[in-house]
C-alpha positions as a printed NumPy array, in Angstrom:
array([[-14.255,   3.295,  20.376],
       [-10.986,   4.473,  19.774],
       [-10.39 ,   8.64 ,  18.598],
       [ -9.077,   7.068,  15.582],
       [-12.269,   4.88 ,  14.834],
       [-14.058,   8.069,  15.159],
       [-12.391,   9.774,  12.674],
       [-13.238,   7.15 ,  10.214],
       [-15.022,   8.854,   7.051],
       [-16.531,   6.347,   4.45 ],
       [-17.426,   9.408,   1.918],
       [-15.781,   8.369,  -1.331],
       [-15.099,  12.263,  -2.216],
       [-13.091,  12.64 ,   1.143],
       [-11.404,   9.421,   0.238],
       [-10.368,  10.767,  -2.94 ],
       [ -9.601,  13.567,  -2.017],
       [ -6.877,  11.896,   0.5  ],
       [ -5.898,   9.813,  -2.69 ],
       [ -5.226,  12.956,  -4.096],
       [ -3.005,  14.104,  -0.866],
       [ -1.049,  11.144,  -0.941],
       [  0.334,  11.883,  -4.778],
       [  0.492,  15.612,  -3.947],
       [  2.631,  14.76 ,  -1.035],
       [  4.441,  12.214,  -2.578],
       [  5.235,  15.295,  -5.314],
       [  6.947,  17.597,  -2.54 ],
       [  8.517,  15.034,  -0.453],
       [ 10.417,  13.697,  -4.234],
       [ 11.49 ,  17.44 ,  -4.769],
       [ 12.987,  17.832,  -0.952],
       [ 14.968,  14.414,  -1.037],
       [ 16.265,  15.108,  -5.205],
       [ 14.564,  11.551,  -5.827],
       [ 11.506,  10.028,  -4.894],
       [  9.391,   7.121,  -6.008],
       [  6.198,   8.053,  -7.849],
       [  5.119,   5.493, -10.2  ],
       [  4.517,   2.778,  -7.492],
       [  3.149,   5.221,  -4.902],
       [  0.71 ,   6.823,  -7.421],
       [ -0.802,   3.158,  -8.337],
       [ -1.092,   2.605,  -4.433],
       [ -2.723,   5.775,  -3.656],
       [ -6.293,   5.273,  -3.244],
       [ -5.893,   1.973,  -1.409],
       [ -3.757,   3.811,   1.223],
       [ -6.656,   6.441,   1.659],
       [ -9.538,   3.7  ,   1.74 ],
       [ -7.325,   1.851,   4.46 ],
       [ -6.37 ,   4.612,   6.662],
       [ -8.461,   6.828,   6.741],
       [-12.22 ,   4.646,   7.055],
       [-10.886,   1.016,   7.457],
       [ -8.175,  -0.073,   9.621],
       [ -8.002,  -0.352,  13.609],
       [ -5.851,   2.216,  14.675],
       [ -5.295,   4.746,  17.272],
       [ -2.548,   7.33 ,  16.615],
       [ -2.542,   8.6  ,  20.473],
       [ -1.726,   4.648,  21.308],
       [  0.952,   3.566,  18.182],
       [  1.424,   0.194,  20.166],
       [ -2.142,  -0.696,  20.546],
       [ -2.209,  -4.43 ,  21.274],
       [ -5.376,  -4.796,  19.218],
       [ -4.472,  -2.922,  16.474],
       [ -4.935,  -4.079,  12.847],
       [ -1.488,  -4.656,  11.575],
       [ -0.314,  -3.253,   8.191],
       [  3.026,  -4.604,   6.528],
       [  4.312,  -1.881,   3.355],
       [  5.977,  -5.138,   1.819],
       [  6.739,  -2.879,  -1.348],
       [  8.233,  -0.476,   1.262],
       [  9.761,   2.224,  -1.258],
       [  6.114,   3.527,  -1.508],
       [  6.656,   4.568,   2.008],
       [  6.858,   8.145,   0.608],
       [  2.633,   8.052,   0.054],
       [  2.347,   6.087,   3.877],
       [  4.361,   9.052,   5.644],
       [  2.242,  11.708,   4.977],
       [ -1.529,   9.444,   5.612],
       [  0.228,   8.33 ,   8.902],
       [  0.919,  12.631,   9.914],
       [ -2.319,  13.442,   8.823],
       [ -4.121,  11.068,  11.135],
       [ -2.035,  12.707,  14.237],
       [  0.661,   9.952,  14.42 ],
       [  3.286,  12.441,  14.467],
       [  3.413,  16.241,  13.212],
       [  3.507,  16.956,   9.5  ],
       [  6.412,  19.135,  10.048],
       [  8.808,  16.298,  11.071],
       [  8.546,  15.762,   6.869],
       [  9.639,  18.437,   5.684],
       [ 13.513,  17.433,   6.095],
       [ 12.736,  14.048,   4.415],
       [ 15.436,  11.666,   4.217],
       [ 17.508,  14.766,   4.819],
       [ 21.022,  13.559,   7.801],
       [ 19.375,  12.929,  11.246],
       [ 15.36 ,  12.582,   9.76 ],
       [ 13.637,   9.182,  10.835],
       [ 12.025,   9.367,   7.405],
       [ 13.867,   7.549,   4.737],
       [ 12.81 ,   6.144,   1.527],
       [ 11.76 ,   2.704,   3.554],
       [ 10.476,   3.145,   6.683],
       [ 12.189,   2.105,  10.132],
       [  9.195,   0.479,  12.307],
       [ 11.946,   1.235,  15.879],
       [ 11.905,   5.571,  14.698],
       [  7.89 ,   5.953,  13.062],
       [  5.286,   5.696,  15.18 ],
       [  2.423,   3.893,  13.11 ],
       [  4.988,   1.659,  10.874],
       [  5.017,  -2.221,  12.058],
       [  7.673,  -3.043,   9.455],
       [ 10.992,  -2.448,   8.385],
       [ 11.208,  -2.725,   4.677],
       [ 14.598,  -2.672,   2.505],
       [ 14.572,  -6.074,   0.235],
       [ 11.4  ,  -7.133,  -1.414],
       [  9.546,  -9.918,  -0.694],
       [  9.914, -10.101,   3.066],
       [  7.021,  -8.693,   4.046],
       [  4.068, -11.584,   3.812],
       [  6.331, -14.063,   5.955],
       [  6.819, -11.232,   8.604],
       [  2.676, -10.521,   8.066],
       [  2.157, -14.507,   8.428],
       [  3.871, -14.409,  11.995],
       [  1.928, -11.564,  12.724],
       [ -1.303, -13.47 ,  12.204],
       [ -0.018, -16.312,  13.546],
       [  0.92 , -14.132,  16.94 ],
       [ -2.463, -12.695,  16.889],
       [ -4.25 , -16.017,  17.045],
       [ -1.258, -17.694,  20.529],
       [ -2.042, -14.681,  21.884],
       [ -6.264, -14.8  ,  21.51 ],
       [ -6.772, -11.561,  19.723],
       [ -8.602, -10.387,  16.816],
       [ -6.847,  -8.021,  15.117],
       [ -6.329,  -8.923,  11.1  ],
       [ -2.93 ,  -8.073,   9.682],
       [ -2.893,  -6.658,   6.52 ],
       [  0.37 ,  -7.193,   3.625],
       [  0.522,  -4.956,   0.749],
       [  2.704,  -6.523,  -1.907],
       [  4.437,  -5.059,  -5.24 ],
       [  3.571,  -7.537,  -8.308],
       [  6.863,  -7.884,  -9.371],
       [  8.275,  -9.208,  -5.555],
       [  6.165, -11.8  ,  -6.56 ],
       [  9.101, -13.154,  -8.306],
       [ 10.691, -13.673,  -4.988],
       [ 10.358, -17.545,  -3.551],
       [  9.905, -16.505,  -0.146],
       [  6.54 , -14.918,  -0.878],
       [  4.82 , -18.286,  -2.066],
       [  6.769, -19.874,   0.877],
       [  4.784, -17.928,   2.671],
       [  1.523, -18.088,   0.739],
       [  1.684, -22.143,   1.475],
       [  1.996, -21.652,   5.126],
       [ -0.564, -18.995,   5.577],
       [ -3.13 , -21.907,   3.816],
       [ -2.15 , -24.696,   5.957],
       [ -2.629, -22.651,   9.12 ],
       [ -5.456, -21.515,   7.925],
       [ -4.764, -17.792,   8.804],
       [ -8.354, -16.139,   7.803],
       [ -7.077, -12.918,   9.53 ],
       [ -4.633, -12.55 ,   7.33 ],
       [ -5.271, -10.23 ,   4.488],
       [ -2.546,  -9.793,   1.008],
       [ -3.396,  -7.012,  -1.022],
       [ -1.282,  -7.27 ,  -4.608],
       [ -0.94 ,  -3.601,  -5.842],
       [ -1.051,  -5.139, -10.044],
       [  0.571,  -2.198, -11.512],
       [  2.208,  -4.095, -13.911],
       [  5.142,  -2.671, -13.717],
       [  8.478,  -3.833, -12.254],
       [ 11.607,  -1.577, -12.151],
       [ 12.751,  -4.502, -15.095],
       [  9.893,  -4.143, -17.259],
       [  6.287,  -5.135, -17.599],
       [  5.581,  -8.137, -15.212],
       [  4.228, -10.689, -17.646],
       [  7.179, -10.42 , -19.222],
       [ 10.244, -10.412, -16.77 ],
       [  8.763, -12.759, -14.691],
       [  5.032, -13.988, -15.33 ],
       [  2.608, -13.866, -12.368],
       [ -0.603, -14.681, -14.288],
       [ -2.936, -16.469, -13.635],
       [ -2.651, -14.981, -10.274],
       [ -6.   , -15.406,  -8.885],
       [ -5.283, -19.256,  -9.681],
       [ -1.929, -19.286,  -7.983],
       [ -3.374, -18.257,  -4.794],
       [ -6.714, -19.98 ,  -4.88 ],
       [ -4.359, -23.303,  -5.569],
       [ -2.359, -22.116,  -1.547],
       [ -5.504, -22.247,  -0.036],
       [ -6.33 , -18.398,  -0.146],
       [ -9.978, -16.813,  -1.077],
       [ -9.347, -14.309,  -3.904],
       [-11.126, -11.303,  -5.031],
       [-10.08 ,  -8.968,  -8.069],
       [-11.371,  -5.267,  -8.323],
       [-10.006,  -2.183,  -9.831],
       [ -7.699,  -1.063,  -7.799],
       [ -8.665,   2.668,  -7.873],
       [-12.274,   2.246,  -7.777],
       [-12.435,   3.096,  -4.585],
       [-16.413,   1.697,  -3.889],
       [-14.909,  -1.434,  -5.373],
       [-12.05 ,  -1.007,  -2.498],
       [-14.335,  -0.433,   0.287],
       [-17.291,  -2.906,  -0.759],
       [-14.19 ,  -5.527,  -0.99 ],
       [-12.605,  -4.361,   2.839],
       [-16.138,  -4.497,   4.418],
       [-16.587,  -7.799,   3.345],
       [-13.776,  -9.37 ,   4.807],
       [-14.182, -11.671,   7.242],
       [-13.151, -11.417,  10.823],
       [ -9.384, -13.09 ,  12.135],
       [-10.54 , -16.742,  12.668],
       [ -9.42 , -20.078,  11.382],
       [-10.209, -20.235,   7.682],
       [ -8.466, -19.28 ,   4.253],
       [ -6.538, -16.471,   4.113],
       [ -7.901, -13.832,   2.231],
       [ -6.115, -12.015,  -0.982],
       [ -7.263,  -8.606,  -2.861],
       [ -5.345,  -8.356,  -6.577],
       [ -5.897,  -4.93 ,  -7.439],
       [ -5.547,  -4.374, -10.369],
       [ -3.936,  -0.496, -10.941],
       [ -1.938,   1.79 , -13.536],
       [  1.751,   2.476, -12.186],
       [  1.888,   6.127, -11.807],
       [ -1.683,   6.624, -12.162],
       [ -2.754,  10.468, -11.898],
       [  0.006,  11.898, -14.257],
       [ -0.532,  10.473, -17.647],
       [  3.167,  10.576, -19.013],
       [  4.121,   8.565, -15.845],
       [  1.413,   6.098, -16.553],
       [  2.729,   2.4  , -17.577],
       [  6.3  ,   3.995, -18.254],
       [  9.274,   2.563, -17.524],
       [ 10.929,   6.289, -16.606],
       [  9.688,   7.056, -13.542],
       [  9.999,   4.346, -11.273],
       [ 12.121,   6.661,  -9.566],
       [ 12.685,  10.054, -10.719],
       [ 12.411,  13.985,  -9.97 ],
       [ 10.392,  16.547, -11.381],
       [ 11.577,  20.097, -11.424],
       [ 10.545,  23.683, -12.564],
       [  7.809,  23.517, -14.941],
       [  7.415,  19.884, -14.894],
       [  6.414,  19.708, -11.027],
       [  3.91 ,  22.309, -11.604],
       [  2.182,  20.512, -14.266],
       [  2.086,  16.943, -12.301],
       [  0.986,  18.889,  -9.751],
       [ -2.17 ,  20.766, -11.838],
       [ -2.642,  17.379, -13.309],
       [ -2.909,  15.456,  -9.591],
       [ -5.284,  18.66 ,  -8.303],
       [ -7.522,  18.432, -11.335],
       [ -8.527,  14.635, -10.425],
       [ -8.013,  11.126, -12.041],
       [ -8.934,  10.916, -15.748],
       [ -9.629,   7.629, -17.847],
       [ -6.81 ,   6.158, -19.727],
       [ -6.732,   6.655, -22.926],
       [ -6.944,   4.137, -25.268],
       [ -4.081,   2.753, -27.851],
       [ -5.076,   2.522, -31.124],
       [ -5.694,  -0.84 , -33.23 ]])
């Protein structure tokens, strides 16, 4: 067993609690670059911490680990909630972060698999990253190894052709270790998805590629876990797709389904109250009235 396997904690408090480190992080790193994404890295939050830190094959003293699970940040400018998960789990130091994206730091606002030890892909343009997580999958099984490789996708990329390209092939080769997780924010940078673009019904779409779909809250995180443990192992079969369902910028409720702060920066006395609000945990959204 690998040290990183045995640093694997399934307590949903400490997994919340590193849901809570990702926003908090993703709060200083915005305020040292001038601009940061929040909204998108807030919805992803607690499905980074139930990943990393109690789910995925990994070893941080061994970055190329030829069994490793693979992970593919397809929406790659939430990179800014990854970097920090990635330094906690002894990947790198923390310090290298604090000159984010500043001339000369590996750490921009996509990550660059060739400088980051722990990143296996290169982001920039959406809806790239479930073709590069198909040959992944598809590598895994030529070369006889049973690592799954894991895609986390934006809802609005879903726009992009090149991800149902991809969705087709992973059903006819029948690529049961490979494992899409839609972060369902609803939220593109254009507006709210069902209306730029509509993606619904989405568990439909995917069942009709020859995937197996499951839809949970995407910040419940026993929903999360019971959902990863039941997985099933890299093998031949359907390929296996989590919609989570999630509130962009979940954890500061002014950020919450707005269109503002896609990408934004909070100064003075408006980073100390996102930050109060992040420390003093998640709270139910209110409803609208009739």
């Amino acid at each position: 067993m690998s040290e990183a396997q045995d640093r694997r904690n399934f307590s949903e408090d400490y997994l919340a609690d590193r849901a809570k480190f990702v926003r908090l992080e993703t709060l200083r790193l915005t305020r040292i670059a001038g601009a940061g994404h929040y909204s998108s890295t807030f919805s992803a939050a607690e499905l980074f911490a139930a990943l990393y830190y109690s789910h995925l094959r990994l070893d941080p003293q061994n970055p190329k680990w030829e069994d490793r699970d693979r992970f593919v940040l397809s929406k790659g400018h939430a990179a800014i909630g990854l970097y920090p998960v990635l330094a906690d789990l002894g990947f790198y130091s923390p310090s290298k972060l604090d000159d984010f994206t500043r001339l000369g730091s590996a750490f921009g606002d996509h990550p660059d698999m060739k400088k980051i030890p722990g990143i296996d892909f290169s982001s920039g343009s959406l809806g790239h990253g479930l073709s590069v997580a198909l040959g992944m999958a598809l590598a895994g099984r030529m070369g006889k190894r049973d690592y799954r490789t894991y895609c986390m996708l934006g809802d609005g990329e879903l726009n992009e052709g090149q991800i149902w390209e991809a969705a087709m092939a992973a059903g006819h080769f029948q690529l049961q270790g490979l494992v899409g997780i839609i972060d369902r924010n609803q939220l593109s940078i254009d507006g709210p998805t069902e209306k730029v673009m509509s993606v619904e019904p989405l568990a439909d779409r995917f069942t009709a590629f020859g995937w197996d779909v499951t839809r949970i809250d995407g910040h419940d995180l026993s929903a999360i876990m019971n959902t990863l443990s039941g997985l099933k192992p890299a093998g031949t079969g359907r390929p296996q797709m989590i919609i989570a369902d999630t509130v962009k910028g979940k954890g500061v409720k002014y950020m919450e389904l707005s269109l503002d702060w896609h990408v934004g920066n909070l100064v003075g006395a408006d980073y100390d109250d996102a930050w109060a609000e992040i420390e003093a945990g998640l709270q139910p959204m209110e409803k609208e009235d009739a």
